[in-house]
C-alpha positions as CSV (number, residue, x, y, z in Angstrom):
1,X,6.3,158.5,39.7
2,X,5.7,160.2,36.6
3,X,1.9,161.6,37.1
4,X,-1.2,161.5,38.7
5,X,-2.2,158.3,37.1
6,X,0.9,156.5,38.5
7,X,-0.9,156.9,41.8
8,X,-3.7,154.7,41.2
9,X,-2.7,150.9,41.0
10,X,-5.0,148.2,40.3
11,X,-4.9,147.0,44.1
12,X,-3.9,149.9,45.8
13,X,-3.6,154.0,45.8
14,X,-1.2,156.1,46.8
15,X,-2.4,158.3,49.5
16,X,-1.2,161.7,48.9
17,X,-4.4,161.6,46.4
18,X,-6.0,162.3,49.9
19,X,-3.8,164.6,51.2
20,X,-2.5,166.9,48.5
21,X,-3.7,170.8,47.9
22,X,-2.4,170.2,44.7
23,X,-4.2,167.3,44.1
24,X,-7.4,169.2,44.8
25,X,-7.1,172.4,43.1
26,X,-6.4,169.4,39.7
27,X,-9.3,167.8,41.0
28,X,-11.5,170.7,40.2
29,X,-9.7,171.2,36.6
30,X,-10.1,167.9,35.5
31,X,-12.8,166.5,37.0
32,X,-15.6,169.1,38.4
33,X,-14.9,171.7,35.6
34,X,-15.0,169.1,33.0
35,X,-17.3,166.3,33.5
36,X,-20.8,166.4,34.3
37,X,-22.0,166.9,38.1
38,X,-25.0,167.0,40.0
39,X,-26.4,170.5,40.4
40,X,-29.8,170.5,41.8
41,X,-32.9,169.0,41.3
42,X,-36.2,169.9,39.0
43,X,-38.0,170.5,42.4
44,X,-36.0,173.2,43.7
45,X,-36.9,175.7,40.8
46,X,-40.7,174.2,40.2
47,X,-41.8,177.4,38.9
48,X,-41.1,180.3,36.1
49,X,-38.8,182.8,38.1
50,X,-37.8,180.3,40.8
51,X,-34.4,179.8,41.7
52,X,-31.8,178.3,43.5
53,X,-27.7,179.1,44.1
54,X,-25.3,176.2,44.1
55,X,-21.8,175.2,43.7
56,X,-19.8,173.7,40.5
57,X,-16.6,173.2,42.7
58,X,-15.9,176.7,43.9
59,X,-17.9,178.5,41.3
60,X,-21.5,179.9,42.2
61,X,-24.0,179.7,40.0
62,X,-27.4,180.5,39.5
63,X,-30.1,178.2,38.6
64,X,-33.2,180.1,37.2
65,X,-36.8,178.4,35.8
66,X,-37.6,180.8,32.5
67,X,-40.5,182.7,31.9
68,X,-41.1,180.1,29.1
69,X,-40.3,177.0,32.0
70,X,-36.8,176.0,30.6
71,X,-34.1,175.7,32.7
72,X,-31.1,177.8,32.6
73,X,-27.7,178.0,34.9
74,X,-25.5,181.3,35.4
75,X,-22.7,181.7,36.8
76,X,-23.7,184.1,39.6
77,X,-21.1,186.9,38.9
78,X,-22.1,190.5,37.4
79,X,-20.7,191.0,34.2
80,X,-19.9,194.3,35.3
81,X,-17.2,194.0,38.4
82,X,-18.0,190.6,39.4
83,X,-20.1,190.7,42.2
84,X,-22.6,188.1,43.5
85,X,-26.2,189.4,41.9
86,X,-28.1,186.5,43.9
87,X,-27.8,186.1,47.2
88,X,-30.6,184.0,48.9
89,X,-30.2,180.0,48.7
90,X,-33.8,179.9,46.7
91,X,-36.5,182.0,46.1
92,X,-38.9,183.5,43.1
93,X,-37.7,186.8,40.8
94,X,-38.0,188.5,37.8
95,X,-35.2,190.1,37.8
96,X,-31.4,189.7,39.5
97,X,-29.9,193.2,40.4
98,X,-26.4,193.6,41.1
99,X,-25.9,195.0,44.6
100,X,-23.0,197.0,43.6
101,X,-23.9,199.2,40.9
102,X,-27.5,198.8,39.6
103,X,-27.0,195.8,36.8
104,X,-30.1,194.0,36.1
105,X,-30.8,190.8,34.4
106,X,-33.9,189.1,33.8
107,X,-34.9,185.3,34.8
108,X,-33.2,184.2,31.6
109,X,-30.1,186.1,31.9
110,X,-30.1,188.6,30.0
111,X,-29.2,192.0,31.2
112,X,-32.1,194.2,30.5
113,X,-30.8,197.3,32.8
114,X,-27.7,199.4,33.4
115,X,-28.5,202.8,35.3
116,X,-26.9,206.1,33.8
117,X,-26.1,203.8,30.3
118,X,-25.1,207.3,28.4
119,X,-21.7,206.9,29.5
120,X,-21.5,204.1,27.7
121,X,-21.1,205.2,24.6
122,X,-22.8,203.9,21.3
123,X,-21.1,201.0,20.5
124,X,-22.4,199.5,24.4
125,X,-24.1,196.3,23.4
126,X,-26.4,195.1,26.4
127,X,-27.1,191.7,24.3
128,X,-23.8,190.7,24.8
129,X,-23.2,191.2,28.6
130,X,-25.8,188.8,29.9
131,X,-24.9,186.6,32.6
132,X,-22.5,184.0,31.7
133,X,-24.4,180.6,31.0
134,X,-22.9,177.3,32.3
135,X,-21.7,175.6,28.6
136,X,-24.1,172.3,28.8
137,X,-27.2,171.3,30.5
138,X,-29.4,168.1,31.0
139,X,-31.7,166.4,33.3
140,X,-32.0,162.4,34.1
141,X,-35.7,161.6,36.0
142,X,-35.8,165.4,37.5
143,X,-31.9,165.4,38.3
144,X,-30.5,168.5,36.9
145,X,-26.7,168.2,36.1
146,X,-23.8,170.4,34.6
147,X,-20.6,170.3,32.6
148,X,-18.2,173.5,32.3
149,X,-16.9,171.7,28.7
150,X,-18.1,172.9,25.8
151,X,-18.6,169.6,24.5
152,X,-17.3,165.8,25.5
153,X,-18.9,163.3,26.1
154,X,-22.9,163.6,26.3
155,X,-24.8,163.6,29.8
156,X,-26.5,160.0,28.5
157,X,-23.0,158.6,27.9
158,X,-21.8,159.9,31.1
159,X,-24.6,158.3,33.2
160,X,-24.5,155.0,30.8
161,X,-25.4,152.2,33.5
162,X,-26.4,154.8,36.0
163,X,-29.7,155.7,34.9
164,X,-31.9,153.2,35.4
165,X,-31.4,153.6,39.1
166,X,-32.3,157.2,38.6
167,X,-35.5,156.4,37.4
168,X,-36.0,153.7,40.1
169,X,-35.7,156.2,42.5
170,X,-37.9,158.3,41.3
171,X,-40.8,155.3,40.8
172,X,-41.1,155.2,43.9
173,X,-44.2,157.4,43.7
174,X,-47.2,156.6,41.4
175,X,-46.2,160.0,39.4
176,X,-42.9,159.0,38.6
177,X,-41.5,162.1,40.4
178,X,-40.0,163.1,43.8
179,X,-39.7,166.5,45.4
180,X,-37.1,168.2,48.0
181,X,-39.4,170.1,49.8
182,X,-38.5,168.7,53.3
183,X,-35.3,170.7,53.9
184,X,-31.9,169.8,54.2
185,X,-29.2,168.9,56.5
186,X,-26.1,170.4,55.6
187,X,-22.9,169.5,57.2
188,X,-19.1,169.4,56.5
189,X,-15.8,167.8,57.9
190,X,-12.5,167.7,58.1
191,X,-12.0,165.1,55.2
192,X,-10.9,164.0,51.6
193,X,-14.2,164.3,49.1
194,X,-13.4,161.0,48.1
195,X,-14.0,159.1,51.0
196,X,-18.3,159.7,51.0
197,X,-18.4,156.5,48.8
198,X,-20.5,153.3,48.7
199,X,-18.8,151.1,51.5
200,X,-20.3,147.9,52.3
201,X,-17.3,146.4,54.4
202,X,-17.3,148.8,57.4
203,X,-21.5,148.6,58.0
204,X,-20.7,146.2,61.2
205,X,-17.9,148.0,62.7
206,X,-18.9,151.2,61.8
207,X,-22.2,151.6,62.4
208,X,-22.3,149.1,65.3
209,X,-24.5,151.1,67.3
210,X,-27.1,151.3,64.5
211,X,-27.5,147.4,64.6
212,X,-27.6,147.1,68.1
213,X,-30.4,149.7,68.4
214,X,-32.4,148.3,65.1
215,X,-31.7,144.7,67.4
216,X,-33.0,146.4,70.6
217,X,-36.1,147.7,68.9
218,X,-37.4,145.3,66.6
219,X,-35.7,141.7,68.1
220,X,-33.2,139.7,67.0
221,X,-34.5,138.5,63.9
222,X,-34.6,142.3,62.7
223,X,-31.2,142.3,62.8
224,X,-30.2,139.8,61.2
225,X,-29.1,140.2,57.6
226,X,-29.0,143.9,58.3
227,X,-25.1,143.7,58.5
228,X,-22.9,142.7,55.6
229,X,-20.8,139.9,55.8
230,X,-19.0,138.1,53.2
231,X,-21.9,135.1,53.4
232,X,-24.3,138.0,52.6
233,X,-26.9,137.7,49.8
234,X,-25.7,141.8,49.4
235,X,-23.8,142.8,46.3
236,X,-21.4,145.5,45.4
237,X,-21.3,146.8,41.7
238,X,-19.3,148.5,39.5
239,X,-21.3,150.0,36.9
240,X,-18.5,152.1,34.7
241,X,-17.5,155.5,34.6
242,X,-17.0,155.6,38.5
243,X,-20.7,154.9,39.0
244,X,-21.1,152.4,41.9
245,X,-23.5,150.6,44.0
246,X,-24.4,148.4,47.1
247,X,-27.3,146.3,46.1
248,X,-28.5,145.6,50.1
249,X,-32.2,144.1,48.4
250,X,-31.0,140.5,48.3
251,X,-33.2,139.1,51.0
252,X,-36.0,141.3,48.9
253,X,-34.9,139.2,46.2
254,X,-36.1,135.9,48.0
255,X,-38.8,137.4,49.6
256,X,-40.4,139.4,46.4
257,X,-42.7,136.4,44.8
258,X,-43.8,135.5,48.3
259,X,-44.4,139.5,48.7
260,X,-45.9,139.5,45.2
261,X,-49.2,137.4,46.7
262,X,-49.9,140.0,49.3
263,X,-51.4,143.2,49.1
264,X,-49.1,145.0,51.0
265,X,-45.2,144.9,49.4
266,X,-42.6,144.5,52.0
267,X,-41.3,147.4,54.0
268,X,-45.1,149.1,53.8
269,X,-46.9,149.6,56.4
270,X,-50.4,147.6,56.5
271,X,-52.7,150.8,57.9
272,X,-54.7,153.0,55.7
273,X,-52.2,154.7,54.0
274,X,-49.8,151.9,53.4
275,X,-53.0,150.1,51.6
276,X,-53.9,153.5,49.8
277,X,-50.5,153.2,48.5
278,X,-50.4,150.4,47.2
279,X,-54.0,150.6,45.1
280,X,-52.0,153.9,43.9
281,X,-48.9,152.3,43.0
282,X,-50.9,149.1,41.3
283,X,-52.5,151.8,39.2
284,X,-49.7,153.2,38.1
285,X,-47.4,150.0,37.3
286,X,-49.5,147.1,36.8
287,X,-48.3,143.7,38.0
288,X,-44.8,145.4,37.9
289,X,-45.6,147.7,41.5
290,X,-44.0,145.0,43.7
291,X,-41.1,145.1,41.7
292,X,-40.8,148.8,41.2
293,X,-40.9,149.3,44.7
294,X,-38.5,146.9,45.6
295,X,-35.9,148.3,43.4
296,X,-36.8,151.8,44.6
297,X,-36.5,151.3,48.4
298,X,-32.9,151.4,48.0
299,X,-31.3,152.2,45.4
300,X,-27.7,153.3,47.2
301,X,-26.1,154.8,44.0
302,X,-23.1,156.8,44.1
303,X,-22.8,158.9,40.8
304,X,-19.5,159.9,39.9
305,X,-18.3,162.3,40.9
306,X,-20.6,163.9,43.1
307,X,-24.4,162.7,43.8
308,X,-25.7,159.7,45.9
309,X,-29.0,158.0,46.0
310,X,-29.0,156.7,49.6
311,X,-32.6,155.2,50.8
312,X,-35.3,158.3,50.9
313,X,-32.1,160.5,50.5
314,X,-30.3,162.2,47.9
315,X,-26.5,163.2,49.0
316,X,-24.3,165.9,47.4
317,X,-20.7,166.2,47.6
318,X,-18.8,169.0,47.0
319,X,-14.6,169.4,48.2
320,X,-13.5,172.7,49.8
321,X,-9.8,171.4,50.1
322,X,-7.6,168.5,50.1
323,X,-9.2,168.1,53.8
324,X,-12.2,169.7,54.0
325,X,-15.9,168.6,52.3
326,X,-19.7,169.9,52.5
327,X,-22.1,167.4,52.3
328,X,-25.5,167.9,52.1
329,X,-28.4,165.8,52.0
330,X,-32.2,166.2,51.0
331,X,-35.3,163.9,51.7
332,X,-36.9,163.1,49.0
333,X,-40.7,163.1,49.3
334,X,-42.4,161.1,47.0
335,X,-45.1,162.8,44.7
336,X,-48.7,161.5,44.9
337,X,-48.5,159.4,48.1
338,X,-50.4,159.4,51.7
339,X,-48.6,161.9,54.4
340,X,-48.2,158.8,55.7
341,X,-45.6,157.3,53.8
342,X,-43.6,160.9,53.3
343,X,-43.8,161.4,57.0
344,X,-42.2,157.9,57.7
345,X,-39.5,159.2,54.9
346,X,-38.6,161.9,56.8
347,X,-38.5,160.0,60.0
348,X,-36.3,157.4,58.6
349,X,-33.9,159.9,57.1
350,X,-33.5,162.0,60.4
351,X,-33.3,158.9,62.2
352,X,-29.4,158.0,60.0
353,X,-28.7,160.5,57.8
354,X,-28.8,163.5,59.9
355,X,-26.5,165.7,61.2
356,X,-27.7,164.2,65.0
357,X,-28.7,161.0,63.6
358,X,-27.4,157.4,64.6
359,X,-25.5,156.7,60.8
360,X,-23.7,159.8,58.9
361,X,-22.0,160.8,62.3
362,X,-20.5,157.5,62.4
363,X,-19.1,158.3,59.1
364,X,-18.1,161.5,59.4
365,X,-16.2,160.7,62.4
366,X,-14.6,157.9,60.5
367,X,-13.6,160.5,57.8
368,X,-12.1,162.9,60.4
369,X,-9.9,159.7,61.3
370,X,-8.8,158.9,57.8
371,X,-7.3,162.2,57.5
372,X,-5.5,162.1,60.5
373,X,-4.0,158.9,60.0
374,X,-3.3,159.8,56.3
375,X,-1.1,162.4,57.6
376,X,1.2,159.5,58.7
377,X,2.7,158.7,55.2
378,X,5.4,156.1,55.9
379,X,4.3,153.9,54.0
380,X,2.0,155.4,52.0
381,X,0.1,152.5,49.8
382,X,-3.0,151.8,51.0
383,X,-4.5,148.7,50.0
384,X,-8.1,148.3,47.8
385,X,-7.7,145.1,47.3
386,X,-10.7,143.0,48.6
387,X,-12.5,141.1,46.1
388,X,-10.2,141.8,43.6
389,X,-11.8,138.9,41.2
390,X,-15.0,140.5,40.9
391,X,-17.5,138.9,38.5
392,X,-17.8,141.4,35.6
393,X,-21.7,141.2,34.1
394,X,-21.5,142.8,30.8
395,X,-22.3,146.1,29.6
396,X,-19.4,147.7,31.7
397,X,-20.4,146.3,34.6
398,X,-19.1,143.8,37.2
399,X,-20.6,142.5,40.6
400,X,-18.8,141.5,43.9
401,X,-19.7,140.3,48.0
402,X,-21.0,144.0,49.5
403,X,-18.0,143.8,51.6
404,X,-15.4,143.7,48.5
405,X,-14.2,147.1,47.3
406,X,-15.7,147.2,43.8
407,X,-17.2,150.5,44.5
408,X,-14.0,151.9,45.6
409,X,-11.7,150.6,42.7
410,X,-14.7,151.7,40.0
411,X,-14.6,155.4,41.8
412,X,-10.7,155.6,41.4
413,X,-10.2,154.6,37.9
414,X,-12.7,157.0,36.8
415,X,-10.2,159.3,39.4
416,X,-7.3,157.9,36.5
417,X,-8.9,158.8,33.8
418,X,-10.0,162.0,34.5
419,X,-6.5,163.1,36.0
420,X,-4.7,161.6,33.0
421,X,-6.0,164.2,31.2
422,X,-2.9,166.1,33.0
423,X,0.0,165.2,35.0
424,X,2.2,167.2,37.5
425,X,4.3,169.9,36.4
426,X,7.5,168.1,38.4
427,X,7.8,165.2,36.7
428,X,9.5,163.5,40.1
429,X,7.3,164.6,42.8
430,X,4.6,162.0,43.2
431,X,2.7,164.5,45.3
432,X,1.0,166.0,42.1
433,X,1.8,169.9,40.9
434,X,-1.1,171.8,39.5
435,X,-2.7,170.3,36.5
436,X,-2.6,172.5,33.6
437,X,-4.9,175.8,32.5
438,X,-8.9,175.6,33.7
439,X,-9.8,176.1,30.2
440,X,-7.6,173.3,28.5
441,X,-9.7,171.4,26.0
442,X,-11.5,168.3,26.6
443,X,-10.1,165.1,25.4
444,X,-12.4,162.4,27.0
């Protein structure tokens, strides 16, 4: 094997990709210090002076709501000695002062104070030491996201069939907008990054428990269609650029002009503030509401290379190693809306997506497994082959069973791609050297 892309075959991947510290440390040079990511959300900093610390791969960074409301992320790193001039996960300030010796910079970024500067000399030029800004910035529906290039290929371009289902997720509320005021549930485990993907084939064997329980409470007739098979009206889409989806609305889809006659949409509640709701949302959309909130109840997006749209959840991943990943995931209230139906949000989200829930530790568990096994690398091919015919839709796009690995296959040749850009330095080891310089120049 010649390079990283020799690793990925159209039915298969070789499994060091998994496994490989190498593999990781060219992970973040190629793909997280290159292509756009998922940084945080409008919500977070709503604010002038608000602000909130997160990762770009290892890098910390800073990001800080202007006095003038734009948006703006630092790398959280004096320009003095390099220390950390932020240190609280969010908060409000005018100014960020370097614990170490006195720096200061303003909300912007700008450093606007250096104690004692007649040392300095004359030719000390404060303009020029503000914080270091991350190179491009953009926002999708409130999603704030980042690219260490200096330029490439544009944050529109990058999302291309993505974001629609941005914006559906959002629509969910009247306003169009959703906040992450509810908290978070942060976890990590001992795991490859790239398994947290959209995987409709291991719903009944995974999260068997979760189907029983949903069968216990609600009878048998909840249950049904709540698994995928491969009869299932559920679809799996690739959507380009490693975006994927699982598309779990297809009963919905049968249901939505029967729905469409009623005054409460499926899935809402028919008590006072389901039926305030609604009124809201017919306000807002029209004859469209039904619709929009279909599509919004679950949009189940993965975002490559590191955000997912998951029911009333957003996801981030970020890697810490070969085998290790943080994941953390946010409840997204809905702006505009009865407590009600944010209360039942929250409920729903602690009841599979947290850290004690009945869902993600399934998963995680499952992860922890993968990487155990992976360690056993006799035969080290493993197989993505299911649904290998998928039916491609236009406009990038192709559509399979939710059980078929389209999402899988999507996420890895955008994995090619990106590592193409670079392959190992040992032209015979298929276990992948360390991809060239951090700074080499974008050719995507």
């Amino acid at each position: 094997m010649s390079g990283y892309a020799d690793l990925i075959q159209r039915d298969r991947v070789h499994s060091t990709i998994f496994t490989s510290e190498d593999i990781y440390q060219a992970e973040l040079t190629n793909i997280f210090y290159r292509y756009w990511v998922y940084v945080a959300h409008e919500s977070e900093v709503p604010n002038p002076g608000d602000y909130a610390v997160k990762w770009i791969g290892e890098k910390q960074v800073i990001v800080s709501r202007r006095a003038d409301g734009e948006i703006g992320i630092f790398f959280n790193r004096c320009r003095h000695r390099g220390a950390t001039v932020c240190m609280d996960a969010y908060g409000s300030a005018t100014f960020f002062r370097c614990p170490y010796h006195g720096w200061t910079y303003d909300s912007a970024g700008s450093l606007v104070g250096v104690p004692y500067p007649s040392r300095y000399g004359e030719g000390f030029d404060k303009s020029a030491l503000g914080l270091a800004r991350v190179p491009r910035v953009g926002t999708s529906s409130g999603f704030i996201f980042a690219s260490l290039a200096e330029d490439g290929t544009t944050l529109e371009e990058h999302l291309g069939n993505a974001v629609g289902y941005l914006a559906d997720f959002a629509n969910g509320s009247p306003t169009g907008t959703v906040s992450l005021t509810a908290g978070a549930s942060k976890s990590f485990f001992r795991g490859n990054w790239k398994f947290v993907g959209m995987d409709g084939y291991h719903t009944n064997f995974t999260h068997k428990t979760v189907l029983d329980l949903r069968q216990r409470k609600s009878g048998p007739s909840a249950a049904r269609g709540a698994g995928n098979t491969d009869k299932s009206l559920n679809e799996s889409w690739d959507l380009g650029n490693g975006h994927c989806r699982l598309d779990l609305t297809g009963r919905d889809k049968v249901e939505v002009g029967a729905a469409s006659t009623t005054s409460i949409a499926a899935g809402i509640p028919d008590t006072d503030g389901g039926r305030t709701y609604m009124r809201l949302m017919d306000e807002a959309y029209g004859d469209e509401s039904r619709e929009v909130i279909r599509r919004s109840r679950d949009v189940h997006i993965h975002v490559w290379p590191n955000l997912q749209l998951i029911g009333p959840s957003i996801r981030t991943v970020r890697p810490l190693a070969a085998g290790r990943t943080e994941v953390i995931c946010y409840p997204a209230m809905l702006d505009g809306v009865p407590e009600e139906i944010n209360t039942a949000r929250v409920r729903s989200f602690e009841w599979f997506n947290g850290v004690a829930g009945f869902g993600s530790p399934d998963d995680t568990e499952i992860f922890e497994r993968n990487q155990i096994g992976l360690q056993a690398d006799y035969r080290p091919w493993l197989v993505l082959a299911r649904g290998l015919e998928a039916e491609p839709r236009g406009n990038g796009s192709s559509v399979g069973n939710v059980t078929d690995e389209v999402p899988q296959r999507a996420q890895m040749r955008a994995w090619k791609t990106a590592m193409s850009q670079a392959g190992p330095t040992n032209d015979a080891d298929a276990t992948g050297k360390e991809a060239g310089a951090a700074d080499r120049e974008v050719t995507r």
